[in-house]
C-alpha positions as CSV (number, residue, x, y, z in Angstrom):
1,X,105.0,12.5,31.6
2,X,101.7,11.1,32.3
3,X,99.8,9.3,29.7
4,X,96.7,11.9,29.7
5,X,99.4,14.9,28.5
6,X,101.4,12.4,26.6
7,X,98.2,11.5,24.4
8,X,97.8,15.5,24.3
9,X,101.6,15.9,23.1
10,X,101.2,13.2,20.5
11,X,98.0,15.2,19.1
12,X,99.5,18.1,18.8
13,X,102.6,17.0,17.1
14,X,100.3,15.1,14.5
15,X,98.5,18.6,13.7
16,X,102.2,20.0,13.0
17,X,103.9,16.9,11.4
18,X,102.7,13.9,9.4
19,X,102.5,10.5,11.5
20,X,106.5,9.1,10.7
21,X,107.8,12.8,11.9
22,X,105.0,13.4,14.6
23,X,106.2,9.4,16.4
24,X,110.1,10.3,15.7
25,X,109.3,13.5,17.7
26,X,107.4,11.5,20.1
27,X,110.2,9.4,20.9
28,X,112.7,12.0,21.3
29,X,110.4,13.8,23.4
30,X,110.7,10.3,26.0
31,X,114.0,9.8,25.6
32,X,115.3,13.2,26.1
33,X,112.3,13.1,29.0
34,X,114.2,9.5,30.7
35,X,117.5,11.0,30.0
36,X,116.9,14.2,32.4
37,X,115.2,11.7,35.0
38,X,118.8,9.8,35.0
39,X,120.9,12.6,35.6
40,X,119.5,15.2,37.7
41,X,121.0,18.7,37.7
42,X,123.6,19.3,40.5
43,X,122.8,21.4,43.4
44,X,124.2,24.8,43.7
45,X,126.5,25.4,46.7
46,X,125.0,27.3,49.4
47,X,127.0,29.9,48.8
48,X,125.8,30.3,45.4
49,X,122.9,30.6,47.1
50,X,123.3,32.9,49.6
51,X,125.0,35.6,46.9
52,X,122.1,35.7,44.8
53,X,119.9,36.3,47.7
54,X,122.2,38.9,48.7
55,X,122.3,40.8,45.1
56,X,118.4,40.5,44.9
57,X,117.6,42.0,48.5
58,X,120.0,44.7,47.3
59,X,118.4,45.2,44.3
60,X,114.7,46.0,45.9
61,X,116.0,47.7,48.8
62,X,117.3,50.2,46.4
63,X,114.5,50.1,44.3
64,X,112.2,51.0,47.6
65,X,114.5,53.6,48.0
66,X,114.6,55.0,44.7
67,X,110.7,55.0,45.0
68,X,110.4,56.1,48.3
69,X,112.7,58.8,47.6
70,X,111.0,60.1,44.7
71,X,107.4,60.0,46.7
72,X,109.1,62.3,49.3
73,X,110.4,64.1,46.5
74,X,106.3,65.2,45.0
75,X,105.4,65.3,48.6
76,X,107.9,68.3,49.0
77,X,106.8,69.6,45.6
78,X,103.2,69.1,46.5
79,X,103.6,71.2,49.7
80,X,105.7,74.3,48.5
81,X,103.4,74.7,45.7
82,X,100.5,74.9,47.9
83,X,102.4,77.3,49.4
84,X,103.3,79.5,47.0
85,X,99.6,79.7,45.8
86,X,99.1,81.0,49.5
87,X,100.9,83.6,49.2
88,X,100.5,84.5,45.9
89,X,96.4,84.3,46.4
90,X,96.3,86.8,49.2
91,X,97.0,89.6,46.4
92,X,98.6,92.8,46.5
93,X,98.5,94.3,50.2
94,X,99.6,98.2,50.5
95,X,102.7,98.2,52.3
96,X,103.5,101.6,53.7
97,X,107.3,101.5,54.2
98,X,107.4,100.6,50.9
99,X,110.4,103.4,48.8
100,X,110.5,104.0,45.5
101,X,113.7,105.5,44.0
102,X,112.9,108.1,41.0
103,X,115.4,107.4,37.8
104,X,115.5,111.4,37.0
105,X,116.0,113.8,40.1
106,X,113.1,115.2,41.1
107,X,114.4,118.9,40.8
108,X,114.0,118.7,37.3
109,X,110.8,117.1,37.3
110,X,109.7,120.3,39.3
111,X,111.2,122.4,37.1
112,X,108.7,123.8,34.3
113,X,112.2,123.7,31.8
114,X,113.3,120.3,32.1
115,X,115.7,121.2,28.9
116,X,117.4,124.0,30.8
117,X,117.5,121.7,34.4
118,X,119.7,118.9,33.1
119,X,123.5,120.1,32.0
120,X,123.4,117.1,29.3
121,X,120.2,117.8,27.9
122,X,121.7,121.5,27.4
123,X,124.6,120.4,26.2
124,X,123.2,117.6,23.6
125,X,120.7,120.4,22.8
126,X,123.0,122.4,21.8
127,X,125.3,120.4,19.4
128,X,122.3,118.7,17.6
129,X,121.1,122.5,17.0
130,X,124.4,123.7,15.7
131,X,124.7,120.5,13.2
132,X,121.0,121.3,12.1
133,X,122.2,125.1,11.9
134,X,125.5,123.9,9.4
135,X,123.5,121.5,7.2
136,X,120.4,123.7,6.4
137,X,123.3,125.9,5.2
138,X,125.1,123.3,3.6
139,X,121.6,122.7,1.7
140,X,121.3,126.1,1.4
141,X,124.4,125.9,-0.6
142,X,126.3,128.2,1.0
143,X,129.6,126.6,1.7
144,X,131.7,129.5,2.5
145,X,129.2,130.1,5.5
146,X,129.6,126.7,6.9
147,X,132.7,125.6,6.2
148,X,132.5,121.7,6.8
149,X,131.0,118.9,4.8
150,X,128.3,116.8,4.9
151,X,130.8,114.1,6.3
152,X,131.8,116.2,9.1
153,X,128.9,116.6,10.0
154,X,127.8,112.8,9.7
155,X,130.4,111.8,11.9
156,X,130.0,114.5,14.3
157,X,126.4,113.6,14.5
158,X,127.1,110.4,15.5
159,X,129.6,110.9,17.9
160,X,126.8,112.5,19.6
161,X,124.4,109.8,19.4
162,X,127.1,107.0,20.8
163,X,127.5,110.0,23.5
164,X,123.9,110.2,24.4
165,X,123.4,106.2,23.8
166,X,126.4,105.9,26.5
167,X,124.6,107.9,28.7
């Protein structure tokens, strides 16, 4: 060490330790200094060398690929994006062979009964007006006149319903 940062050492040392420990850990400082001076550190074999090189070009080249990978990656993003907001920003355009296919047929929709067009709507009509016929006689209290229960007619009713939710 030279004397300029050796005088700087010894300074510091005295702001951390009194003067006996600061000059102890002076001269263990030089010796340890001289000793490393004596017996320089072996050279690694080229080898060594070589494989470290290898392992940290192999490292950033996939590193650089990693990032070049992902900047292609947005770049692709970036462009289908625009894209889309191209198509979607031209708005709705009136397309004539556009078909649309009608849930109920339209023959009853042109019928003025619709109730009496469809077979289950007749038939579902039907049933739920002969349960409402048996229980405002059941309420009525005239059992002999309807001859079912309430239950019966609970269950019946929904029979129907699982029926109609069926479809």
């Amino acid at each position: 060490m030279e004397d300029h940062a050796h005088d700087n050492l010894k300074d510091l040392l005295r702001q951390f330790f009194n003067a006996a420990d600061a000059e102890m850990a002076d001269a263990d400082i030089r010796t340890g200094e001289r000793l490393l001076g004596e017996y320089p550190a072996p050279m690694p074999e080229r080898e060594t060398i070589l494989r470290i090189k290898k392992q940290v070009a192999a490292t950033v080249w996939r590193r650089r690929r990693i990032a070049q990978t992902l900047r292609r990656s947005v770049a692709v993003a970036a462009v289908v994006a625009f894209a889309l907001l191209g198509v979607l920003s031209r708005g709705p355009t009136s397309r004539t062979d556009m078909f649309h296919a009608a849930i109920i047929p339209a023959a009853i929709w042109d019928s003025d009964n619709i109730a009496a067009a469809d077979v289950d709507l007749v038939y579902f009509t039907g049933e739920v007006r002969q349960i409402e016929s048996q229980l405002q006689a059941l309420n009525a209290a005239d059992d002999e006149a309807a001859g079912v229960t309430v239950e019966d007619l609970e269950t019946e009713l929904i029979q129907i319903e699982t029926e109609l939710s069926k479809g």
